[in-house]
C-alpha positions as CSV (number, residue, x, y, z in Angstrom):
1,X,33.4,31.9,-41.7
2,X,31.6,30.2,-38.7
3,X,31.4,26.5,-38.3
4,X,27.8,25.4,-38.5
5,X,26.5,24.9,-35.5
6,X,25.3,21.0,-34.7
7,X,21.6,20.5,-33.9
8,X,20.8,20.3,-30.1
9,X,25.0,21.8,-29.4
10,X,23.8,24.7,-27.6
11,X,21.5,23.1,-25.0
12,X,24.4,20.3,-24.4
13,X,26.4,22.9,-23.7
14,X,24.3,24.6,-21.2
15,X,24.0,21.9,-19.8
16,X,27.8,21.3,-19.2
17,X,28.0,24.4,-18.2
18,X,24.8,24.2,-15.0
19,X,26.5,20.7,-14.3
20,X,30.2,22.3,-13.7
21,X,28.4,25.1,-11.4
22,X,26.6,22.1,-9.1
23,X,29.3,20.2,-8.8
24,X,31.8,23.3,-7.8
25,X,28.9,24.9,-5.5
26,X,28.7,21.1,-4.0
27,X,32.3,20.1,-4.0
28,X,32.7,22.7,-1.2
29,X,29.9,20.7,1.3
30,X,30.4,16.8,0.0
31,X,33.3,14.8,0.4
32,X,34.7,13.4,-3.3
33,X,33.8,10.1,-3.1
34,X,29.9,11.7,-1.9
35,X,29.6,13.5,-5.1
36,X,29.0,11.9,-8.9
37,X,28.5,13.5,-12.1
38,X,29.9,11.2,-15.1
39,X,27.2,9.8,-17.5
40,X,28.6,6.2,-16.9
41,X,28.5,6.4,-13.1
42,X,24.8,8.4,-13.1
43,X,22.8,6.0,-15.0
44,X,21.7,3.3,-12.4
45,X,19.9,6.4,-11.4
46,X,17.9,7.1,-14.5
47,X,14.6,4.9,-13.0
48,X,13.1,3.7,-9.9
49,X,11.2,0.3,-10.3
50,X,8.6,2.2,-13.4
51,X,11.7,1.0,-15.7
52,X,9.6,1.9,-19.0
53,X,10.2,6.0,-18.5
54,X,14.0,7.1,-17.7
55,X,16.4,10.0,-17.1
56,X,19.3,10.7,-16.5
57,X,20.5,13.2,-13.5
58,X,22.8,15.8,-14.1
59,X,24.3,15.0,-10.8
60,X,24.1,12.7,-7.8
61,X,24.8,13.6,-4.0
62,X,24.8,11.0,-1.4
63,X,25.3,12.7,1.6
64,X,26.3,11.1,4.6
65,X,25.0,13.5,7.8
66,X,22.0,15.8,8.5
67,X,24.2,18.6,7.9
68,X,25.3,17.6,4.6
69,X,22.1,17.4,3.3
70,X,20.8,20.4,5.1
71,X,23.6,21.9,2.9
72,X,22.9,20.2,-0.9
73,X,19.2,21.5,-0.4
74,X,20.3,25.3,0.8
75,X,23.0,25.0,-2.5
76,X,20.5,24.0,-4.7
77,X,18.2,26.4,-3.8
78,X,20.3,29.0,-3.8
79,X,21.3,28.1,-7.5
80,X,17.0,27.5,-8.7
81,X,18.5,23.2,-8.9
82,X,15.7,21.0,-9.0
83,X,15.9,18.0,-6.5
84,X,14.4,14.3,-6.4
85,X,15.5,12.4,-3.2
86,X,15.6,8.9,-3.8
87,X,16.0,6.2,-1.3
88,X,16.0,2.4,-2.7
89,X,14.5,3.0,-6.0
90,X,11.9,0.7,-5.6
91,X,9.3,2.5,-6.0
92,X,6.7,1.7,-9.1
93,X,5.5,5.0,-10.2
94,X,8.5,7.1,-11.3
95,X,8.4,8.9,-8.1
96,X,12.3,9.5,-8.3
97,X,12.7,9.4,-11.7
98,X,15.6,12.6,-11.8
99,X,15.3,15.8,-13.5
100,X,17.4,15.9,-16.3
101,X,18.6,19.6,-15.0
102,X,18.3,18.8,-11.4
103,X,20.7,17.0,-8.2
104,X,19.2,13.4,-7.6
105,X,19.9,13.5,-3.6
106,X,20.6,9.6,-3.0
107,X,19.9,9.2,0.9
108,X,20.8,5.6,1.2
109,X,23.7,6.1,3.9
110,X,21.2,7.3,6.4
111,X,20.6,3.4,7.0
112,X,20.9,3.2,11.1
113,X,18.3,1.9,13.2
114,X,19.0,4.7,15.9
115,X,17.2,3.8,19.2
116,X,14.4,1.1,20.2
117,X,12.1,1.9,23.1
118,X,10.6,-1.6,24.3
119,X,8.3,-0.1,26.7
120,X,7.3,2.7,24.5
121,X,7.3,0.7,21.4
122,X,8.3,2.6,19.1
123,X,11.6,2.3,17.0
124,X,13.4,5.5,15.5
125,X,15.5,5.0,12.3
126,X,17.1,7.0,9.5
127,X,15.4,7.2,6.5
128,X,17.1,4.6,4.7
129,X,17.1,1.4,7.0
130,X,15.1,-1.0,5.2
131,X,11.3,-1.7,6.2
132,X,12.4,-5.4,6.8
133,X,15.1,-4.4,8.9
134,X,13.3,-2.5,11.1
135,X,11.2,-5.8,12.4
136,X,14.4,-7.9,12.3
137,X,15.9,-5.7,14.9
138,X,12.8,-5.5,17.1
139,X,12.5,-9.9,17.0
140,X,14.6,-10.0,20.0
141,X,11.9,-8.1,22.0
142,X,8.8,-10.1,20.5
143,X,7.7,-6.7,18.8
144,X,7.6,-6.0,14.8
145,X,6.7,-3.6,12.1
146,X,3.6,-3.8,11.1
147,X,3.4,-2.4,7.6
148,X,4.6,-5.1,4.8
149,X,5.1,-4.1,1.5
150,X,6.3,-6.9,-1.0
151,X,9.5,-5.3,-1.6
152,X,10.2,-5.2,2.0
153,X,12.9,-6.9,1.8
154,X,14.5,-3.9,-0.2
155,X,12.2,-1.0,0.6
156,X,13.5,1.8,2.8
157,X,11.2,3.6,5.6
158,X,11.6,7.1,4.0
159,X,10.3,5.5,0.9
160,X,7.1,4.0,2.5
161,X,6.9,7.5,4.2
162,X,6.6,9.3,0.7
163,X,4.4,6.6,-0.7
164,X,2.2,6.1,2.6
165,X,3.0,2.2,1.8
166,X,0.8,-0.5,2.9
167,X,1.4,-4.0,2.4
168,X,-0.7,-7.3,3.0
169,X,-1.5,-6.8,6.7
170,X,-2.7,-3.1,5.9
171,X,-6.3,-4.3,6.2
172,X,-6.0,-5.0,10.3
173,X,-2.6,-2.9,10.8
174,X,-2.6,0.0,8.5
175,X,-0.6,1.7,6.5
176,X,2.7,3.8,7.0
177,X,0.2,6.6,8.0
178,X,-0.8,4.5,11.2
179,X,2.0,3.5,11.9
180,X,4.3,6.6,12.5
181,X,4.4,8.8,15.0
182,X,7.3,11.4,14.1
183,X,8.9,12.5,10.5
184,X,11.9,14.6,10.6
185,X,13.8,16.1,7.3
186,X,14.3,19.2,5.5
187,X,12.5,22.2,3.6
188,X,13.8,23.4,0.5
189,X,15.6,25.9,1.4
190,X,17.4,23.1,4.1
191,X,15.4,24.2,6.8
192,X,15.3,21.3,9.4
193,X,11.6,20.3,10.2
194,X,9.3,17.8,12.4
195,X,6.1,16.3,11.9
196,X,4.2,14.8,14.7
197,X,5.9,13.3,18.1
198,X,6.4,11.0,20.4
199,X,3.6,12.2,22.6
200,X,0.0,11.1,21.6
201,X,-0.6,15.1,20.6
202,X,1.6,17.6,19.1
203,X,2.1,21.3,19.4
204,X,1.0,23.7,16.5
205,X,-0.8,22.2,13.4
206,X,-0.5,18.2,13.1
207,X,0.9,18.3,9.8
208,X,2.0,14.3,9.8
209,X,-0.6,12.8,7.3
210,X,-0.1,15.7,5.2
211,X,3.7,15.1,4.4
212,X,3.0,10.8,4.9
213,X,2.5,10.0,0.8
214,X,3.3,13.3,-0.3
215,X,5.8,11.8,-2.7
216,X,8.7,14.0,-1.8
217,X,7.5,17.3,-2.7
218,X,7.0,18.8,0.4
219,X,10.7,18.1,2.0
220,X,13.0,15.5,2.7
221,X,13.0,13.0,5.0
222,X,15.8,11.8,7.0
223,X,14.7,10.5,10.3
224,X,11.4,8.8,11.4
225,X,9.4,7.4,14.6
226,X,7.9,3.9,14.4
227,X,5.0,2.1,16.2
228,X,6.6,-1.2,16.8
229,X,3.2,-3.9,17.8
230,X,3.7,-7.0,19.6
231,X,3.9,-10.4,17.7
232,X,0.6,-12.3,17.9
233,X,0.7,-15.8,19.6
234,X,-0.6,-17.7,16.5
235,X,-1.0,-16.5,12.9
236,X,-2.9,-19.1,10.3
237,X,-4.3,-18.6,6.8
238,X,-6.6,-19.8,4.9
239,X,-6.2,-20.8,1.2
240,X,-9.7,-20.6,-0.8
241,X,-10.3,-21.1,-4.2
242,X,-13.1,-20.0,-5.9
243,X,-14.8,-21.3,-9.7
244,X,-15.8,-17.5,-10.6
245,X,-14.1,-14.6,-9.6
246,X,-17.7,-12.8,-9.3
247,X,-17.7,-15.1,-6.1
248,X,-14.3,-14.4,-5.3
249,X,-15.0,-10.6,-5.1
250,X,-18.1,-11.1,-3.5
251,X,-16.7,-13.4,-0.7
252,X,-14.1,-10.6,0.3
253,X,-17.4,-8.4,0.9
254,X,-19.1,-10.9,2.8
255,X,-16.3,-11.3,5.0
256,X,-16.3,-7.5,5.5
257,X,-19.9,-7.6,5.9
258,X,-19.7,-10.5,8.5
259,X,-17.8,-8.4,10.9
260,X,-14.3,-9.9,10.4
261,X,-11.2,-8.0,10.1
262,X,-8.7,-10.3,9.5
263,X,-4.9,-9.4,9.4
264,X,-4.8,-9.6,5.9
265,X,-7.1,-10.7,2.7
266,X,-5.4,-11.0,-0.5
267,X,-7.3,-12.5,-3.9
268,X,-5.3,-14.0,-6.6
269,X,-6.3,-14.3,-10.1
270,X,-5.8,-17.5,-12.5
271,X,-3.0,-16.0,-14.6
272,X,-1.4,-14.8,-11.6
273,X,-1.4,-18.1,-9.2
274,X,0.3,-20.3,-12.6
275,X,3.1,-17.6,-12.3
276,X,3.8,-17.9,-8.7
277,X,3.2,-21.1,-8.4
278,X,5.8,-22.4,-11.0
279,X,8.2,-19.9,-9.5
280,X,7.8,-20.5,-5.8
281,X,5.6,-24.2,-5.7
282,X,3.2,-22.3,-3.2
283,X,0.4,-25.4,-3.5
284,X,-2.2,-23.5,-5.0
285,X,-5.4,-24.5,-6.7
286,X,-4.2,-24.1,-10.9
287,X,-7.7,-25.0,-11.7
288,X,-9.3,-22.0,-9.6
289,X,-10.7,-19.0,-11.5
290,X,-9.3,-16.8,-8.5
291,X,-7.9,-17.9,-5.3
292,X,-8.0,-15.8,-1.7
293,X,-5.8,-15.8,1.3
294,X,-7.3,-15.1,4.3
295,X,-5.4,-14.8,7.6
296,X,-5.9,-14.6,10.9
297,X,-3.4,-13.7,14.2
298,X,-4.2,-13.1,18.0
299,X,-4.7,-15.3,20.7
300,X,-4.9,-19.5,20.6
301,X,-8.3,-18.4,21.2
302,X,-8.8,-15.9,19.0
303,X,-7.9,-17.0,15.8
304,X,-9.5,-20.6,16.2
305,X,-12.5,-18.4,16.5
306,X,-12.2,-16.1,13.9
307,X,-10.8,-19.0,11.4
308,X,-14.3,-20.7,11.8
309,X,-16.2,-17.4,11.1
310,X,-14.3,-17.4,8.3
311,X,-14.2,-20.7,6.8
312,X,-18.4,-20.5,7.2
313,X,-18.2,-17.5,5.0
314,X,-16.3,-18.6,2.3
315,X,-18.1,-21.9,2.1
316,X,-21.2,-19.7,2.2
317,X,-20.4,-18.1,-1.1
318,X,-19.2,-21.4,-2.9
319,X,-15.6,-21.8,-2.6
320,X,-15.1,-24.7,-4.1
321,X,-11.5,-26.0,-1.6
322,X,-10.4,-24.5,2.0
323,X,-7.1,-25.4,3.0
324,X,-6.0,-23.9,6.5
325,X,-2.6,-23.7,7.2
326,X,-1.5,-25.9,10.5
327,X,1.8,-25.0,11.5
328,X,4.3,-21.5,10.8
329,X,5.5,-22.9,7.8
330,X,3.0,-24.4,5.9
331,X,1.1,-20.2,6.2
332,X,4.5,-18.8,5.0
333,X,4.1,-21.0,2.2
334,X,0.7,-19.8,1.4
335,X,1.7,-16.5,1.6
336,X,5.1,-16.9,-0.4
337,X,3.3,-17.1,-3.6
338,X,1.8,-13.5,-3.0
339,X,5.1,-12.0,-1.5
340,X,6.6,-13.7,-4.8
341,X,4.0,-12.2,-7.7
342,X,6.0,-9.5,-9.1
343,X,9.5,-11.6,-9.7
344,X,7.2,-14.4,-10.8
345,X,5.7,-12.3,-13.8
346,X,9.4,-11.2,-14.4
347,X,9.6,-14.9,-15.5
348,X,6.9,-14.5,-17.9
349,X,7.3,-11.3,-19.6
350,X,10.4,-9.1,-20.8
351,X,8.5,-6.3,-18.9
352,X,5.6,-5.7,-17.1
353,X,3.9,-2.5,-15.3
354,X,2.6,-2.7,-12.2
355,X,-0.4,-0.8,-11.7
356,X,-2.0,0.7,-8.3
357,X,-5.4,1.6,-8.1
358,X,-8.6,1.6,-5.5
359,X,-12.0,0.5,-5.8
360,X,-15.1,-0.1,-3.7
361,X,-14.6,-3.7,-2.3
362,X,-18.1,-5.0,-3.7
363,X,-16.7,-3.6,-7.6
364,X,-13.6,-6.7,-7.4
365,X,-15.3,-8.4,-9.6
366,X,-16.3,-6.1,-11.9
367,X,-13.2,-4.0,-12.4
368,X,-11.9,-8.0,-13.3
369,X,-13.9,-8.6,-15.9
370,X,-13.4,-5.5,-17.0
371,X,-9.7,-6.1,-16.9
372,X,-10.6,-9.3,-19.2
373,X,-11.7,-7.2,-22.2
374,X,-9.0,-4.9,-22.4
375,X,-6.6,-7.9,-22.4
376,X,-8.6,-8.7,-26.0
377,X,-8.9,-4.8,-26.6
378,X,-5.2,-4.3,-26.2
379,X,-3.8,-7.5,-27.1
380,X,-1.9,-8.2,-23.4
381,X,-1.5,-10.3,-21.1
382,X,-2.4,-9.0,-17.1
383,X,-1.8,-11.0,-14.0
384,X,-4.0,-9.6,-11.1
385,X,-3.1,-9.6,-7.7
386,X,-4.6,-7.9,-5.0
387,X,-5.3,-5.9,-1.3
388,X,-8.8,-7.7,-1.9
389,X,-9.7,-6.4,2.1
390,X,-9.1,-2.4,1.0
391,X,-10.3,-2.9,-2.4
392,X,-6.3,-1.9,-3.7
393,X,-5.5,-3.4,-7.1
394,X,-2.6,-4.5,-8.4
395,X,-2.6,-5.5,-11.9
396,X,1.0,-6.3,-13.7
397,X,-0.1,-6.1,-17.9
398,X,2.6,-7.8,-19.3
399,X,4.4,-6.7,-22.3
400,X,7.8,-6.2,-23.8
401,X,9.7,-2.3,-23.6
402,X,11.7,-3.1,-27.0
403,X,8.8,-3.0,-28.9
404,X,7.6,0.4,-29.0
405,X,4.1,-0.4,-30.3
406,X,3.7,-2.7,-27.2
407,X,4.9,0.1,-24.6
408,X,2.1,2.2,-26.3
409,X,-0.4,-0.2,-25.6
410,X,0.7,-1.1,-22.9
411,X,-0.1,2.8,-21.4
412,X,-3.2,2.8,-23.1
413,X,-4.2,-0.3,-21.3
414,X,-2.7,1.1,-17.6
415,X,-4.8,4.3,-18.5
416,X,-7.8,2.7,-19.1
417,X,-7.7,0.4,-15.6
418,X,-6.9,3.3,-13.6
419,X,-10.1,5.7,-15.3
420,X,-12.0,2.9,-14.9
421,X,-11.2,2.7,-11.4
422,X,-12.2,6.2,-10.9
423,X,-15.6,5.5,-12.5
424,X,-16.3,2.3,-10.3
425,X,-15.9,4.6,-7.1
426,X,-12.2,4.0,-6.9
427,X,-9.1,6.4,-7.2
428,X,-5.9,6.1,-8.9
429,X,-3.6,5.3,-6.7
430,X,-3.9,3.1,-3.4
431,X,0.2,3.1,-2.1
432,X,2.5,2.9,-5.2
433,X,1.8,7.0,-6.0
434,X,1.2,8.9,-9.0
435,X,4.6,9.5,-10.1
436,X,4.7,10.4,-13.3
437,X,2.9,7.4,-14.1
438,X,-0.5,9.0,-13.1
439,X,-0.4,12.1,-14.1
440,X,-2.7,12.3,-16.9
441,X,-5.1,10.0,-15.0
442,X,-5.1,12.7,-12.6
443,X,-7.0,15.1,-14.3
444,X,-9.7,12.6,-15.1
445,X,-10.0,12.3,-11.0
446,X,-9.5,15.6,-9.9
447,X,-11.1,19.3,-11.3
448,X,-8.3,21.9,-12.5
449,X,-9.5,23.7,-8.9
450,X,-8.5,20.9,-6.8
451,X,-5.4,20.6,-8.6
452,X,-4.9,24.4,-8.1
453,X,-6.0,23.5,-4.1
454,X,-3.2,20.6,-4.0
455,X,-0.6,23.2,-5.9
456,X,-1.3,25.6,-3.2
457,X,-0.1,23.0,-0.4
458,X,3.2,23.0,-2.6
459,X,3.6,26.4,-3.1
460,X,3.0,26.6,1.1
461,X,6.3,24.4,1.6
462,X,8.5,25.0,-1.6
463,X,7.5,28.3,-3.2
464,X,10.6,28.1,-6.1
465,X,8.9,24.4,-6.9
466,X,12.2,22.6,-6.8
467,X,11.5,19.5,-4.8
468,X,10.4,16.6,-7.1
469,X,9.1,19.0,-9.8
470,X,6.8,18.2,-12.5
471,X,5.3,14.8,-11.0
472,X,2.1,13.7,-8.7
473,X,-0.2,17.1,-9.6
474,X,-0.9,17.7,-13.3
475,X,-0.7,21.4,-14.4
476,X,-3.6,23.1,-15.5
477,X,-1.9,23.5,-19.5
478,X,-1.8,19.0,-19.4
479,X,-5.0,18.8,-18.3
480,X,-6.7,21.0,-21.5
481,X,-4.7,19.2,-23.7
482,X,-5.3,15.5,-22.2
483,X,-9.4,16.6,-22.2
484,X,-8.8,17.3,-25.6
485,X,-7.3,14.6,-27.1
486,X,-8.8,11.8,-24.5
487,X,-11.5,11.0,-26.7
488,X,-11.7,10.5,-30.5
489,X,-13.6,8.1,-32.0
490,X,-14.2,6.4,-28.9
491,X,-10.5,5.8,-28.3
492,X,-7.8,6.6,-25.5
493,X,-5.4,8.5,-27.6
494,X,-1.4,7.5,-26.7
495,X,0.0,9.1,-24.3
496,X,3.2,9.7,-26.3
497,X,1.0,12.6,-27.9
498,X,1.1,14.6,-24.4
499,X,4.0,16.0,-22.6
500,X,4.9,13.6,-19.7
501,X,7.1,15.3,-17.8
């Protein structure tokens, strides 16, 4: 007689079995020591920075040359293995989460800063040189990076390349889509591949902004041009606190409306400044409703100017204090608070989830009141920090993973910002991506034909559907079923009901 057969034996086994074939197929193109596969050694892998969803990869490549990785994507293909690419894992939106059936290609050895051009201007690194690296090595020539992101410090330039990453200067500088010239990588099927150039045109189709923030699924990145910009002369903020956060918002549209662009323009809630400032002692206003940092950079000239155009606005719409910083340190100060929020509500809260949406500039206030009620609807704390300039919110709802009624509500309340966001005007992502994070939220934003449309740009690169599969673009099947179950008695149903992945 036949032993009985344990529950869930046979797909273990198959799964054995597939993870013996990668690693043999791979074994022949990897060193050892460039090759992982035990459950202990995989599972720092299992997230990026969205901590609350996880999974484990069946194996790991980190490949140390072009033609290495040319070679784990033409294996892969070859075999119908899924692959994530994954550079620091700092990203917020499950973007390299792994497939539990598929190779988690780690690219953090591509890490060299490969040529700076002064009189060009331009900087060409590897994909996983760190963003704040790439300024650090272009100090000496009084030329930076422009794009910031708050993990900066951390962050690699093939992950703000798949993210289309801003940071607090995006408002005057950009984002990573302005500020790269040239992406280099790999198809699928390890085809090597160039978007834009070094020249101010390209040959053929200029395919750049289509693979900047295309989360991976188009191809791999391993190499990318920079615009490096010159330092300013002088750089000074301005600290404004505000009684009413309808002022706050509305002051971040009168400075718009004023003709100002400064070079960045950040608004701070009252939950959010008490974080930071008994993490970091930044001097702000604990009595404020919602503070604003306003900065300016340019010329002696310049920015005395453009402070006092300033200043006159924010008065003009009731700030209740103005403090301007006077020397380099006092603005980092100012500035260390909002480089500091999300380690400051790690201080606070077991957990929290950093949400990424967009809104109409003149709807800040609104979409924080409405954040207000939902803390009461959903019984959670939110801190809200913010791109005020661009109208890109971040809100952090605070809660604790090990409670699984909390996670629950805690999606329910991240759904409900980012639909709401959508109805304001606003979309559902500003630069963290939709991950897996967004994906039902995406077939509140988008019609099952422009999710078709944004399937057929995939299909165009990767045909088999093997790079970063089953994220950013919700299938049509998850969209009927999400429509369905949206809405009963007036209530956003969990999203533990619908398949995620």
């Amino acid at each position: 007689m036949n032993a009985p057969v344990a529950p869930g034996l046979p797909a273990l086994l198959q799964k054995s079995e597939r993870q013996s074939q990668v690693v043999r197929a791979l074994q022949a193109h990897l060193p050892a020591h460039a090759l992982i596969w035990n459950e202990e050694d995989t599972t720092p892998y299992e997230c990026d920075g969205l901590t609350a969803y996880r999974m484990r990869p069946l194996v790991v490549a980190l490949p140390e040359t072009e033609a290495q990785v040319a070679a784990v994507l033409r294996t892969c293909h070859a075999l119908g293995v899924p692959v994530v690419a994954r550079g620091a894992g700092t990203g917020l939106s499950g973007g390299a989460m792994p497939d539990a059936m598929g190779v988690t290609l780690s690219l953090a050895k591509f890490n060299k800063i490969l040529k700076i051009d002064v009189a060009a201007r331009t900087a060409v690194v590897q994909c996983g040189v760190r963003n704040l690296a790439i300024s650090e090595a272009a100090a000496p020539f009084n030329l930076y990076y422009a794009p910031d992101p708050s993990s900066q410090i951390a962050c690699t330039i093939g992950g703000n390349v798949a993210e289309n990453s801003g940071g607090v200067h995006c408002l005057k500088y950009g984002l990573t889509l302005h500020n790269v010239l040239r992406v280099r990588g790999f198809t699928a099927e390890g085809e090597a591949v160039e978007f834009g150039g070094e020249a101010l045109d390209c040959p053929g189709l200029d395919l750049l902004a289509l693979v900047i923030g295309s989360e991976g699924m188009l191809a791999v990145t391993t190499e990318v041009t920079v615009k490096l910009v010159p330092k300013p002369q002088l750089a000074r903020c301005i600290m404004a606190s505000f009684d009413d956060v309808r002022k706050a918002g509305d002051a971040v549209a009168a400075v718009i409306a004023a003709g100002i662009i400064p070079a960045g323009l950040e608004m701070m809630d009252k939950p959010m400044t008490a974080a930071v400032e008994d993490f970091v002692k930044a001097g702000y206003d604990l009595n404020a409703a919602a503070i604003l940092l306003c900065e300016s950079d340019g010329t002696i000239e310049e920015v005395e100017e453009e402070i006092g155009r300033m200043t006159a606005v924010l008065r003009g719409c009731g700030a209740t204090a103005i403090a301007c910083s006077d020397n380099e340190d006092e603005r980092l100060k100012f500035w260390s608070g909002r480089k500091n929020a999300f380690p400051a509500s790690g201080r606070i809260s077991p957990d929290y989830m950093c949400l990424d949406s967009t809104i109409p500039r003149k709807r800040l206030a609104d979409i924080l009141l409405a954040i207000q009620q939902m803390e009461i609807k959903y019984n959670l704390r939110c801190c809200n920090v913010f791109h005020a300039g661009d109208g890109n919110l971040h809100p952090l709802v605070l809660f604790d993973a090990n409670d699984p009624d909390e996670l629950h509500r805690c999606e329910l309340f991240g759904a409900d910002i980012l639909e709401t966001s959508v109805a304001m005007g606003g979309t559902v992502s500003g630069e963290h991506g939709v991950g897996v994070e967004k994906l039902n939220s995406m077939c509140v934003q988008f019609t099952a034909a422009e999710n078709e449309q944004m399937f057929g740009v995939k299909r165009a690169f990767d045909p088999a559907g093997l790079l970063n599969p089953g994220k950013v673009i919700p299938t049509l099947q998850r969209c009927a079923e999400y429509g369905k179950q949206v809405v009963r008695g007036g209530k956003i149903l969990p999203f533990a009901d619908l398949p995620r992945f």
